[in-house]
Backbone as XML, in Angstrom:
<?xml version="1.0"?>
<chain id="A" units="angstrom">
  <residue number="1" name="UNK">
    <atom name="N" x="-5.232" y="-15.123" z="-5.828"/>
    <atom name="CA" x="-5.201" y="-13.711" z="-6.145"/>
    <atom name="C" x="-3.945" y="-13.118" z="-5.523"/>
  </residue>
  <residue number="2" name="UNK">
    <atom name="N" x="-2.992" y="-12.913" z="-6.328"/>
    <atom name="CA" x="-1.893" y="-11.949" z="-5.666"/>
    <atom name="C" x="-1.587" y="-10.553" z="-5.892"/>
  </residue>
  <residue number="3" name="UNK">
    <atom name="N" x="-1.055" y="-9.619" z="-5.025"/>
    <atom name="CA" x="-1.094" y="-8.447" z="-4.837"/>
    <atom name="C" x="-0.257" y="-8.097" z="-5.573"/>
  </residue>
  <residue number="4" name="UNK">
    <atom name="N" x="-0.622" y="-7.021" z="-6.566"/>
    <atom name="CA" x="0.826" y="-6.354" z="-7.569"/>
    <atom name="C" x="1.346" y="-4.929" z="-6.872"/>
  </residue>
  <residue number="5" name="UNK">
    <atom name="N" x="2.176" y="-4.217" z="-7.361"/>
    <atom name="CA" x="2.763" y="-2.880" z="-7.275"/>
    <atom name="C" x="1.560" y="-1.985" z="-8.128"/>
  </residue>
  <residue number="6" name="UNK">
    <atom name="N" x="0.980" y="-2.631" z="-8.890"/>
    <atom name="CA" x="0.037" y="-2.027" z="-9.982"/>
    <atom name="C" x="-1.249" y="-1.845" z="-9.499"/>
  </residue>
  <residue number="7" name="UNK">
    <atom name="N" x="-1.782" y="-2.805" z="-8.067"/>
    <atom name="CA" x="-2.848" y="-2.721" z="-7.792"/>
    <atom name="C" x="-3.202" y="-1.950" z="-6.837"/>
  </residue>
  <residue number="8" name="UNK">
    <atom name="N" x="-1.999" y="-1.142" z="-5.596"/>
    <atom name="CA" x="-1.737" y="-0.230" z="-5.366"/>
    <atom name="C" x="-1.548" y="1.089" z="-5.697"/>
  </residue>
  <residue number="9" name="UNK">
    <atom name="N" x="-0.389" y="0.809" z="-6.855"/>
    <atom name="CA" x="0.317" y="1.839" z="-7.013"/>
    <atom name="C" x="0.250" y="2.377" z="-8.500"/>
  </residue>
  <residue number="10" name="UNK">
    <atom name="N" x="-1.556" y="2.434" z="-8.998"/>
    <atom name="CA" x="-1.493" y="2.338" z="-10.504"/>
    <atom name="C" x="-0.665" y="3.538" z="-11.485"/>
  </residue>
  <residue number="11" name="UNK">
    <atom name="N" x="-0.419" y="3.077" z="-12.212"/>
    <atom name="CA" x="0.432" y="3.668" z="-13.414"/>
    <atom name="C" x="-0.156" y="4.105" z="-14.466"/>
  </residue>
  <residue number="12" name="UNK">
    <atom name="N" x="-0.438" y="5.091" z="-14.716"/>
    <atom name="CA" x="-1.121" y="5.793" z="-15.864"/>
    <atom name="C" x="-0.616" y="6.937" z="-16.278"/>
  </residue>
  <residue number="13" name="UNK">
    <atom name="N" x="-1.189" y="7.522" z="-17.411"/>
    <atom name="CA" x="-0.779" y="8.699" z="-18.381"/>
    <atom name="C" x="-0.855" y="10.310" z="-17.391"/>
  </residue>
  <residue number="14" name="UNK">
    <atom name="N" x="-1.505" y="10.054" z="-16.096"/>
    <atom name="CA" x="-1.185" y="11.195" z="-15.508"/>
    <atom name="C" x="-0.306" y="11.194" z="-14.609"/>
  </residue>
  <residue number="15" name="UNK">
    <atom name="N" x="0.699" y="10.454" z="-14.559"/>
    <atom name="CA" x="2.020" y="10.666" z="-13.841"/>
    <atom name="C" x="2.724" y="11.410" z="-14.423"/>
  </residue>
  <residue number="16" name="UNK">
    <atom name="N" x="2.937" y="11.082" z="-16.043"/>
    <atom name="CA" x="3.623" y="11.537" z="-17.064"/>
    <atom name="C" x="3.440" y="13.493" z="-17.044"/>
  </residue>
  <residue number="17" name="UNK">
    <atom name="N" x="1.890" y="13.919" z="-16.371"/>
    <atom name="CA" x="1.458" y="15.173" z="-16.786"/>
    <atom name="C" x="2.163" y="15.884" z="-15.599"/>
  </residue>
  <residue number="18" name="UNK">
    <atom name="N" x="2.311" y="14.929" z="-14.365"/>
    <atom name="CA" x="3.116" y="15.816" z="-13.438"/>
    <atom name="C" x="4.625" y="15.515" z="-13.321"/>
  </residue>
  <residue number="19" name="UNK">
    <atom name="N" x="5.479" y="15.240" z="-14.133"/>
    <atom name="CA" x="6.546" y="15.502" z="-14.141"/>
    <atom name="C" x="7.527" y="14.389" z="-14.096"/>
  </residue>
  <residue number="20" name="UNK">
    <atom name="N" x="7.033" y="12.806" z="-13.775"/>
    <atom name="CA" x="7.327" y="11.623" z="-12.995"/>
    <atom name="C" x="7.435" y="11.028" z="-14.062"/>
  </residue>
  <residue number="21" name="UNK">
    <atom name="N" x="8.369" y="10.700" z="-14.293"/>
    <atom name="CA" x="8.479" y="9.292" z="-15.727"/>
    <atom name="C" x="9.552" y="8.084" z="-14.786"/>
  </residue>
  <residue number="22" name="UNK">
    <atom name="N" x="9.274" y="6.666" z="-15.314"/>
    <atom name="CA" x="9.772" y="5.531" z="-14.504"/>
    <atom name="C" x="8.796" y="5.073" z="-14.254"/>
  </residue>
  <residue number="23" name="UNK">
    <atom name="N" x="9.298" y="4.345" z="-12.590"/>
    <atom name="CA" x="8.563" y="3.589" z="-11.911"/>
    <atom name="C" x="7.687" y="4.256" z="-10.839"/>
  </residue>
  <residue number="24" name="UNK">
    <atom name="N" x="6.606" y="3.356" z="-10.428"/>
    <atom name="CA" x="5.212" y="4.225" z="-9.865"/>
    <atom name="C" x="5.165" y="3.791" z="-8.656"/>
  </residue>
  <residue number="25" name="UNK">
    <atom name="N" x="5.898" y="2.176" z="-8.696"/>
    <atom name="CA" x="5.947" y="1.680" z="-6.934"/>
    <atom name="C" x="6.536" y="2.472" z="-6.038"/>
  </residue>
  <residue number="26" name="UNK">
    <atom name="N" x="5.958" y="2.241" z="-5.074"/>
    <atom name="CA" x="6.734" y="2.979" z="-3.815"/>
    <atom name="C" x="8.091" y="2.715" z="-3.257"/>
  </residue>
  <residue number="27" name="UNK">
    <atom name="N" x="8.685" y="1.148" z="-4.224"/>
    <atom name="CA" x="9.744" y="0.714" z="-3.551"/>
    <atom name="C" x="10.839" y="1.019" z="-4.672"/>
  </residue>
  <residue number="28" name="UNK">
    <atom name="N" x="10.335" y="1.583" z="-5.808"/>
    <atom name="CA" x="11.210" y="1.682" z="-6.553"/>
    <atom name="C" x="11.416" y="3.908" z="-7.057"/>
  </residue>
  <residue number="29" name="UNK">
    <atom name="N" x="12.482" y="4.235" z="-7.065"/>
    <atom name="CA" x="12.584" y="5.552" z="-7.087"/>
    <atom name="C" x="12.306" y="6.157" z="-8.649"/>
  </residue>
  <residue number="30" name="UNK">
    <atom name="N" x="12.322" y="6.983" z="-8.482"/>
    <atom name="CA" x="11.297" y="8.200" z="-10.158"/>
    <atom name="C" x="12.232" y="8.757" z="-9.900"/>
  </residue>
  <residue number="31" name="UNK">
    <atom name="N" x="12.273" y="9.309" z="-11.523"/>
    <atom name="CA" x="12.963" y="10.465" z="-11.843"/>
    <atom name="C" x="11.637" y="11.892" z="-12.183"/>
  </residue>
  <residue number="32" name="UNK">
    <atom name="N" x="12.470" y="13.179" z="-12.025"/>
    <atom name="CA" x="11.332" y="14.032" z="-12.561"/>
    <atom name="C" x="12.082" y="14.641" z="-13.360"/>
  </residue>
  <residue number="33" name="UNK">
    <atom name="N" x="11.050" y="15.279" z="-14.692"/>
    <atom name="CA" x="11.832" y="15.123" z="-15.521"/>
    <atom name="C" x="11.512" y="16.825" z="-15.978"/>
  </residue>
  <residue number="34" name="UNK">
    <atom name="N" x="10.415" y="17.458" z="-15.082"/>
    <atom name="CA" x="9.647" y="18.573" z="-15.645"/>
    <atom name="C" x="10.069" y="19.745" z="-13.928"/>
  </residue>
  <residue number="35" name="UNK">
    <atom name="N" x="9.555" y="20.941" z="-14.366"/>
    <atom name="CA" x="9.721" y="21.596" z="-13.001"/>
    <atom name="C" x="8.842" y="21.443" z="-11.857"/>
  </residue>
  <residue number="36" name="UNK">
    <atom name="N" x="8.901" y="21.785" z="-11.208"/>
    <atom name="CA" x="7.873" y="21.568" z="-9.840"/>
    <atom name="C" x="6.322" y="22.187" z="-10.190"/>
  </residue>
  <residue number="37" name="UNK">
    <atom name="N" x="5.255" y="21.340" z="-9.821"/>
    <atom name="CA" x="3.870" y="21.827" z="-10.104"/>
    <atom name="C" x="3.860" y="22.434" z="-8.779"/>
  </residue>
  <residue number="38" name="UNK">
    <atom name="N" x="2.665" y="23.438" z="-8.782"/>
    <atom name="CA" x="2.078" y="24.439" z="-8.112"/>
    <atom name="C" x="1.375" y="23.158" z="-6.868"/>
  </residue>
  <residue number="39" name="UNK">
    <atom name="N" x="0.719" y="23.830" z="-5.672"/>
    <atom name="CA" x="-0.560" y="22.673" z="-5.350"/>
    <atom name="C" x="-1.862" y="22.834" z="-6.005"/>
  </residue>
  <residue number="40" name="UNK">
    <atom name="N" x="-1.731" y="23.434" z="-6.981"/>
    <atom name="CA" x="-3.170" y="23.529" z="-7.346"/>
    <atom name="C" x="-3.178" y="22.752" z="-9.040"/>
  </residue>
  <residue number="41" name="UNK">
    <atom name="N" x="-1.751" y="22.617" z="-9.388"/>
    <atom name="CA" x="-1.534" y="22.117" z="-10.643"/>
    <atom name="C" x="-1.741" y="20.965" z="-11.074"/>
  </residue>
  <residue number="42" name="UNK">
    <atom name="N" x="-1.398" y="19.889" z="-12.058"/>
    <atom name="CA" x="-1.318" y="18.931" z="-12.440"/>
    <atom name="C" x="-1.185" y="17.861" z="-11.096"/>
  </residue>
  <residue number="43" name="UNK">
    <atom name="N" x="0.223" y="18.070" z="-10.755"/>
    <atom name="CA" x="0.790" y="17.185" z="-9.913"/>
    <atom name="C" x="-0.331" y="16.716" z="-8.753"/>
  </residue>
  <residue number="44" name="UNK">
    <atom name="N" x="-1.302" y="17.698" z="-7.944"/>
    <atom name="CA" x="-2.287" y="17.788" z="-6.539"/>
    <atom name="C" x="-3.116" y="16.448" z="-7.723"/>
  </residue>
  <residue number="45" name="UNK">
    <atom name="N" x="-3.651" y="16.512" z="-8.699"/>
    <atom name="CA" x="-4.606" y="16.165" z="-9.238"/>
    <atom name="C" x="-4.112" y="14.582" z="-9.552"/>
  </residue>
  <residue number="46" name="UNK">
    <atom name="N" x="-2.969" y="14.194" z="-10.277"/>
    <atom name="CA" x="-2.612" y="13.161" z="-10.422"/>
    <atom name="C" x="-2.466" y="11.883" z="-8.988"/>
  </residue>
  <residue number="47" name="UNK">
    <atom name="N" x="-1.840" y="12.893" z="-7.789"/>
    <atom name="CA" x="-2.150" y="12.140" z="-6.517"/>
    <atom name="C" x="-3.249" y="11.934" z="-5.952"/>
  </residue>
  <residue number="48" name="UNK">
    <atom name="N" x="-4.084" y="12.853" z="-6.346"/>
    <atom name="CA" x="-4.912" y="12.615" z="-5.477"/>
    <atom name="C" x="-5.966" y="11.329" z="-6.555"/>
  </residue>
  <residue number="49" name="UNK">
    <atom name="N" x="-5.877" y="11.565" z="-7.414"/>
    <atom name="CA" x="-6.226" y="9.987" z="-8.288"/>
    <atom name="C" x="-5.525" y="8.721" z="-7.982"/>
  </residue>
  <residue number="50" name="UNK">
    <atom name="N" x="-4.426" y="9.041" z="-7.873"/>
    <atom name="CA" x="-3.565" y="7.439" z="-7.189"/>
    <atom name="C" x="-4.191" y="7.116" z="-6.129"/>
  </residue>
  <residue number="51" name="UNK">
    <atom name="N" x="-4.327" y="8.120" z="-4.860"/>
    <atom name="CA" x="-4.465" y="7.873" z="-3.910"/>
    <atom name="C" x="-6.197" y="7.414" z="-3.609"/>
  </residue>
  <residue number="52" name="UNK">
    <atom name="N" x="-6.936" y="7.944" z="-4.186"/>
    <atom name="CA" x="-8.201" y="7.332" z="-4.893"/>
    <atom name="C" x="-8.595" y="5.945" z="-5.273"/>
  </residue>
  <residue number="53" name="UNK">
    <atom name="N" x="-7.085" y="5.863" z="-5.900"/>
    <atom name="CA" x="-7.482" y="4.270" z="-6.495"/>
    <atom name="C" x="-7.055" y="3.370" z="-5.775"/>
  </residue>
  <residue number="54" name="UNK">
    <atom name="N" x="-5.949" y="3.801" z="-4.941"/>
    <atom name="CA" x="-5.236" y="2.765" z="-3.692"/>
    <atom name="C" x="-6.643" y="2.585" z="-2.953"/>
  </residue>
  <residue number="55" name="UNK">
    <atom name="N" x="-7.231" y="3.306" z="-2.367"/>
    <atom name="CA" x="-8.087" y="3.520" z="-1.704"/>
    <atom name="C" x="-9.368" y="2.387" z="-2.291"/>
  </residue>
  <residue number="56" name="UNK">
    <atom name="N" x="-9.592" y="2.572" z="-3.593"/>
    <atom name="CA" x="-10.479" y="2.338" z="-3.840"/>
    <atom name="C" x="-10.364" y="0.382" z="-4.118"/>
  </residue>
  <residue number="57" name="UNK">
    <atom name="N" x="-9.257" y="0.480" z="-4.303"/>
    <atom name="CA" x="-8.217" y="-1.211" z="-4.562"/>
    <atom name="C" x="-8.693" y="-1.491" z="-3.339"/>
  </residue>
  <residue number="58" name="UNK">
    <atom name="N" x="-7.870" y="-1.114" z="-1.813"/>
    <atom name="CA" x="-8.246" y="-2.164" z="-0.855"/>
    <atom name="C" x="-10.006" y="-2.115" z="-0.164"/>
  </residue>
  <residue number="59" name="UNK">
    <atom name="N" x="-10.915" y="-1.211" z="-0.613"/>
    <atom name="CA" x="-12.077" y="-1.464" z="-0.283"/>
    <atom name="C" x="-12.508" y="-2.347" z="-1.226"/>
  </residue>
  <residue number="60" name="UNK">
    <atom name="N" x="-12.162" y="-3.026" z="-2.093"/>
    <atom name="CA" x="-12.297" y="-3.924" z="-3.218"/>
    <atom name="C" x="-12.235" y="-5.402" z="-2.533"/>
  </residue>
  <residue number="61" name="UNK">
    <atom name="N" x="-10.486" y="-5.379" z="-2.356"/>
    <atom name="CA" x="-9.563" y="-6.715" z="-1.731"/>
    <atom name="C" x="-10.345" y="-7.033" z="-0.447"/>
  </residue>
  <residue number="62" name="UNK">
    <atom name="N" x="-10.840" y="-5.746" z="0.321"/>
    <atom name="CA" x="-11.596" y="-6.198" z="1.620"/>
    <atom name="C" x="-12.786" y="-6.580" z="1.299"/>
  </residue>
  <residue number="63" name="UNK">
    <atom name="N" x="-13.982" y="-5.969" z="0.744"/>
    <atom name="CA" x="-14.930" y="-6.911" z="0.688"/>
    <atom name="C" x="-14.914" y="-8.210" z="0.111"/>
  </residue>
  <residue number="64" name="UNK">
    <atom name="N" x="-13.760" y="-8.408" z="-0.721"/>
    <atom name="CA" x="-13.584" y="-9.810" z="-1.389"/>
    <atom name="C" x="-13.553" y="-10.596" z="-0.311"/>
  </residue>
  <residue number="65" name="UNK">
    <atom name="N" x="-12.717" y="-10.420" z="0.450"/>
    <atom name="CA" x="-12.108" y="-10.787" z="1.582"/>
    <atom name="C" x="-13.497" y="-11.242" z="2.723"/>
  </residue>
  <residue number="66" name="UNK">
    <atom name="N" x="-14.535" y="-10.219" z="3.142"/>
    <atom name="CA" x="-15.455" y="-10.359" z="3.569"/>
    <atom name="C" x="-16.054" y="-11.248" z="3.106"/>
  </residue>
  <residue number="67" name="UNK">
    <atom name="N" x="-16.414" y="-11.133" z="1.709"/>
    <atom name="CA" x="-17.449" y="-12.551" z="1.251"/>
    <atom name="C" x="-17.257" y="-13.598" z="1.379"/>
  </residue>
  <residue number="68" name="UNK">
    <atom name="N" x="-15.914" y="-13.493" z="1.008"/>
    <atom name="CA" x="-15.224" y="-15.353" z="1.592"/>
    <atom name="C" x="-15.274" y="-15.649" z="2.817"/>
  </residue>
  <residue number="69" name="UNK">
    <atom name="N" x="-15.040" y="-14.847" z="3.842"/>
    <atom name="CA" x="-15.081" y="-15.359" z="5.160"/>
    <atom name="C" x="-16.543" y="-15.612" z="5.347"/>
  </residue>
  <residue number="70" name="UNK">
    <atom name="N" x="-17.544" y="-15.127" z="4.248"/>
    <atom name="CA" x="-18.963" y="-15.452" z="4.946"/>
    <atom name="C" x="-19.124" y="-16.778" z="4.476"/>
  </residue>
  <residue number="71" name="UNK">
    <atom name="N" x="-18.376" y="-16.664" z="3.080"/>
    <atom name="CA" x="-18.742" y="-18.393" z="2.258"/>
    <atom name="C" x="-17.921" y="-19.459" z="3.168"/>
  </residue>
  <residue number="72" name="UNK">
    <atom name="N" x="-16.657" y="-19.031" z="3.859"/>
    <atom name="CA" x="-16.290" y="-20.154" z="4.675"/>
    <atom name="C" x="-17.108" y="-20.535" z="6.021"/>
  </residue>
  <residue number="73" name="UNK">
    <atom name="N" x="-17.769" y="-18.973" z="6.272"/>
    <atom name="CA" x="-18.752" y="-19.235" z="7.685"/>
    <atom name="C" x="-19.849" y="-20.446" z="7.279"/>
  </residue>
  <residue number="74" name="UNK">
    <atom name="N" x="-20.134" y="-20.512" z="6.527"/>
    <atom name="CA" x="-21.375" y="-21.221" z="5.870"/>
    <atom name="C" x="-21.161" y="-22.274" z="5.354"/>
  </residue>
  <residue number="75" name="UNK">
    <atom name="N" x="-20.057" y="-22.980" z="5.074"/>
    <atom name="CA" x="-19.696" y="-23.804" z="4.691"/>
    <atom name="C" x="-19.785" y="-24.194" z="2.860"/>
  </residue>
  <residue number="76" name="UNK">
    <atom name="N" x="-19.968" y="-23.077" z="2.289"/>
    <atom name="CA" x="-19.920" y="-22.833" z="0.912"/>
    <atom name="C" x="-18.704" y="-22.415" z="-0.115"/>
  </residue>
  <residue number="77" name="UNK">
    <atom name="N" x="-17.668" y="-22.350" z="0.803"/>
    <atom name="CA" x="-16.004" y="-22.290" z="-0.285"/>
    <atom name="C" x="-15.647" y="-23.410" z="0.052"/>
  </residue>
  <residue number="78" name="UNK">
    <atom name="N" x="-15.151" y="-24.150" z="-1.117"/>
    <atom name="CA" x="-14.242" y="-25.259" z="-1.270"/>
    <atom name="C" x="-13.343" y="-25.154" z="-0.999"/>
  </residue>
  <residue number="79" name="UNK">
    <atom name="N" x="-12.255" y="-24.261" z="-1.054"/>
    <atom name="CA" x="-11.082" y="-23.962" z="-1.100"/>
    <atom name="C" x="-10.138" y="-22.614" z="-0.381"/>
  </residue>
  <residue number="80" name="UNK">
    <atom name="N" x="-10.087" y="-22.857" z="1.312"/>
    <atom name="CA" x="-10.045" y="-22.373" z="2.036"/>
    <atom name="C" x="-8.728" y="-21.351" z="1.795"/>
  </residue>
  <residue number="81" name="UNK">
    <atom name="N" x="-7.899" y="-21.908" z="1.068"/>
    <atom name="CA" x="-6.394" y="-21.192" z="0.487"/>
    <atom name="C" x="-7.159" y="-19.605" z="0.082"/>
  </residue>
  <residue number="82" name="UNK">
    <atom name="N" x="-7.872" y="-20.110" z="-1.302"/>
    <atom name="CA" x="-8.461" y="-18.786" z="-1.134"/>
    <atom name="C" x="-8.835" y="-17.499" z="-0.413"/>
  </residue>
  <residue number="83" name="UNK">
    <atom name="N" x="-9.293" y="-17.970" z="0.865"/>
    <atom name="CA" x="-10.025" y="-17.220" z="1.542"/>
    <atom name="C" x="-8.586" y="-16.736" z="2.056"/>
  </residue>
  <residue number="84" name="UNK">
    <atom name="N" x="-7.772" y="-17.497" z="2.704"/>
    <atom name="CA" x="-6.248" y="-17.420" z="3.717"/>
    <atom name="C" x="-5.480" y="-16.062" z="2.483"/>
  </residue>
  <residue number="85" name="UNK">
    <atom name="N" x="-5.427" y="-16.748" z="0.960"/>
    <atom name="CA" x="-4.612" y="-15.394" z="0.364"/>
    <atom name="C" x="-5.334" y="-13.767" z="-0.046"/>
  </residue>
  <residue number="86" name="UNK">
    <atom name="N" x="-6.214" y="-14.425" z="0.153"/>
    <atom name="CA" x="-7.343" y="-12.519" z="0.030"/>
    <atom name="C" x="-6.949" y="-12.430" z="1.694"/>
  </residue>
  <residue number="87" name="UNK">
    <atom name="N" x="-7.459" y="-12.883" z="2.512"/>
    <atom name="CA" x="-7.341" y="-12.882" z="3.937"/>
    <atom name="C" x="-5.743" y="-11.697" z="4.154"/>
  </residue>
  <residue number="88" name="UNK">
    <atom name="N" x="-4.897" y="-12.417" z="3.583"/>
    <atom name="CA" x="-3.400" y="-11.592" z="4.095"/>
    <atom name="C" x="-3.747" y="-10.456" z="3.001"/>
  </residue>
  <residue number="89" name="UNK">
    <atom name="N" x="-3.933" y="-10.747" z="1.732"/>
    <atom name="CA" x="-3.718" y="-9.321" z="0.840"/>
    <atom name="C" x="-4.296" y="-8.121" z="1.278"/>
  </residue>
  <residue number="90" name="UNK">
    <atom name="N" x="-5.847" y="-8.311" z="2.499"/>
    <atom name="CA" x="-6.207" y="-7.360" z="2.757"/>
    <atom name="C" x="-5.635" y="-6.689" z="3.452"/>
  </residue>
  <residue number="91" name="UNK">
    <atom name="N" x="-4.946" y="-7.625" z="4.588"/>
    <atom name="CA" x="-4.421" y="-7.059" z="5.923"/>
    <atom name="C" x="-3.301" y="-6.724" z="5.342"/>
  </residue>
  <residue number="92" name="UNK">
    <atom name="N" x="-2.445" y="-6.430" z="4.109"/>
    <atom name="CA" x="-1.376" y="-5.989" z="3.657"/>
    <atom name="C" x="-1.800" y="-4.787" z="3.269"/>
  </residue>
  <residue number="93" name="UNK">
    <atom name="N" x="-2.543" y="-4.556" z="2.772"/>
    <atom name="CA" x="-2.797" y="-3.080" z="2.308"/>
    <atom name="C" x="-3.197" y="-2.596" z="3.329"/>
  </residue>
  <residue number="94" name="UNK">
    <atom name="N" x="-4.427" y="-2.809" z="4.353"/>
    <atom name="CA" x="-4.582" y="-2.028" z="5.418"/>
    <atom name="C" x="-3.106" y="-1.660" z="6.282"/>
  </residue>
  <residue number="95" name="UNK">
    <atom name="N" x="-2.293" y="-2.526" z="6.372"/>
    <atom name="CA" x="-1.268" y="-1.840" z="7.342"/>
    <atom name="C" x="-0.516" y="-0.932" z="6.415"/>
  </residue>
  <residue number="96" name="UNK">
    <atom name="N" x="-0.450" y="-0.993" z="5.085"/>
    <atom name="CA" x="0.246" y="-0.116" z="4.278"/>
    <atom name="C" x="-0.268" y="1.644" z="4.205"/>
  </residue>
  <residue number="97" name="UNK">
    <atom name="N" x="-1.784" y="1.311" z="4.061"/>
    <atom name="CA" x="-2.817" y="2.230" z="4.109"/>
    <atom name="C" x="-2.208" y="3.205" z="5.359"/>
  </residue>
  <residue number="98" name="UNK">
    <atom name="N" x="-2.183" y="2.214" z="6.809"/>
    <atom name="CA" x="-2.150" y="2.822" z="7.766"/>
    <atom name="C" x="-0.514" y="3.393" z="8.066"/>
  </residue>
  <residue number="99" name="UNK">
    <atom name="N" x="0.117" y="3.143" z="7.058"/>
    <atom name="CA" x="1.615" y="3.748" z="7.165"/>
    <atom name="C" x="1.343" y="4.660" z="6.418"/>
  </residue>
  <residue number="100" name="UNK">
    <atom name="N" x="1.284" y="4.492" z="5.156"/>
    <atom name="CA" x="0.763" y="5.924" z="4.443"/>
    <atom name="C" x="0.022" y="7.411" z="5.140"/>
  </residue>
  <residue number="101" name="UNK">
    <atom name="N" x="-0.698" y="6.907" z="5.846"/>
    <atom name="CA" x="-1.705" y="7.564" z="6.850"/>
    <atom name="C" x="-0.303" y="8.471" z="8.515"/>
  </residue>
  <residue number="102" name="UNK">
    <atom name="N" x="0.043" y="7.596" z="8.849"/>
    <atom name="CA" x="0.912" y="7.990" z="9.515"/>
    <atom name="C" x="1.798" y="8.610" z="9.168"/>
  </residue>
  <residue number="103" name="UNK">
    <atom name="N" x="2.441" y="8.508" z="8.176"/>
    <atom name="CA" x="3.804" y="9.348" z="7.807"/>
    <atom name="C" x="2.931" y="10.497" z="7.186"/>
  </residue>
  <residue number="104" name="UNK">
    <atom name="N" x="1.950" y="10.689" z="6.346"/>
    <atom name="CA" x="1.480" y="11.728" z="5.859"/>
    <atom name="C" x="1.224" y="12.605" z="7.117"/>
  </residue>
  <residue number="105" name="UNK">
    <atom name="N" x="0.436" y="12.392" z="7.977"/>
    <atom name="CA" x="0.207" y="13.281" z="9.434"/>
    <atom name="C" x="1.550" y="13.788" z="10.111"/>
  </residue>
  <residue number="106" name="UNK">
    <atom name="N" x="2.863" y="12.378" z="9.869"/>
    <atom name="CA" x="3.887" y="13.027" z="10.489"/>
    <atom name="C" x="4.823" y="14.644" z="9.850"/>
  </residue>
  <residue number="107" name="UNK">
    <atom name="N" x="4.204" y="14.321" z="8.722"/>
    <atom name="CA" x="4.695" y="15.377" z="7.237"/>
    <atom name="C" x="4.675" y="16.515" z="7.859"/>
  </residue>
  <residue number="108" name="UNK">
    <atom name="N" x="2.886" y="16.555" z="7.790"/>
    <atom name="CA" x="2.348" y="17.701" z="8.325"/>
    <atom name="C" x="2.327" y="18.277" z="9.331"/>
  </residue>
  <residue number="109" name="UNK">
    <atom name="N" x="2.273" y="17.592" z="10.420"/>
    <atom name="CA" x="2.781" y="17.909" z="12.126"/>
    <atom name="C" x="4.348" y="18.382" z="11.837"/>
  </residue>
  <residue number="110" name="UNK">
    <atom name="N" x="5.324" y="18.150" z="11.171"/>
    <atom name="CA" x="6.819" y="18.685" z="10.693"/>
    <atom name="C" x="6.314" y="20.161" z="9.644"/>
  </residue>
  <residue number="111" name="UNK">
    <atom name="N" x="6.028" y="20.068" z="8.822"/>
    <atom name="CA" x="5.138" y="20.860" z="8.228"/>
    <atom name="C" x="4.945" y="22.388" z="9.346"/>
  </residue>
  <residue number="112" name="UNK">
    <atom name="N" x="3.977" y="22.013" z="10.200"/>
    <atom name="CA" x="3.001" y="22.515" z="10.869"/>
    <atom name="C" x="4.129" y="23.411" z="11.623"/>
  </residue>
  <residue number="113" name="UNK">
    <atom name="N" x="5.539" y="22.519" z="12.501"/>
    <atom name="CA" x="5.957" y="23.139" z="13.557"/>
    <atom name="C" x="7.088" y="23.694" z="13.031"/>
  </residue>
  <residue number="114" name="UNK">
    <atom name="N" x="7.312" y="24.621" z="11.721"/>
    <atom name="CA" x="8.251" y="24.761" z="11.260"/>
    <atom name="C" x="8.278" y="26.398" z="11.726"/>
  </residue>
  <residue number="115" name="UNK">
    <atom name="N" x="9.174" y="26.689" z="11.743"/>
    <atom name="CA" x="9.658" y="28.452" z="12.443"/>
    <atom name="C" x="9.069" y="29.334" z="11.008"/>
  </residue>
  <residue number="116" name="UNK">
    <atom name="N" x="8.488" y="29.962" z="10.622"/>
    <atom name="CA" x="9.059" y="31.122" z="9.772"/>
    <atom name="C" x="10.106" y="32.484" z="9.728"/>
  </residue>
</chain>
């Protein structure tokens, strides 16, 4: 099982509604092609669905991940590779998760201490 940009970072018809046409990975840069949404507009709604599904991807990859380590506890997977490449894919998204997580707080703490 290997990890895509897609299984993260899915790509669908509501990127298009907030302004973003291109690429959806994080490693690759977007163009926008529309004016700036409101926070209450399109754009709040489309992230917060990505971010939903990222979310919802590595609670996926992790319990996969869990079951195998129970089938290797038990001596019921044949094929320990398995378990070793879910094993890293999880711990790849969790540290990604947890960068995401960090820089978003750092946003806002910058955000937060700004002068008016």
């Amino acid at each position: 099982m290997s990890m895509t940009a897609g299984a993260i970072w899915p790509a669908d018809a509501s990127t298009a509604s907030a302004g973003v046409t291109g690429a959806t990975s994080p490693t690759e840069p977007t163009a926008a092609t529309g004016g700036a949404q409101g926070a209450g507009g399109a754009g709040g709604d489309s992230f917060t669905n990505m971010l939903g599904g990222a979310l919802d991807s590595h609670d996926a990859t992790q319990a996969n991940a869990d079951n195998l380590a129970t089938q290797a506890a038990t001596g019921s997977l044949t094929n320990v590779a398995d378990y070793m490449t879910v094993a890293d894919e999880a711990n790849i998204q969790t540290q990604l998760t947890a960068a995401v997580r960090n820089n978003a707080l750092q946003a806002f703490q910058s955000i937060m201490g700004m002068q008016l």
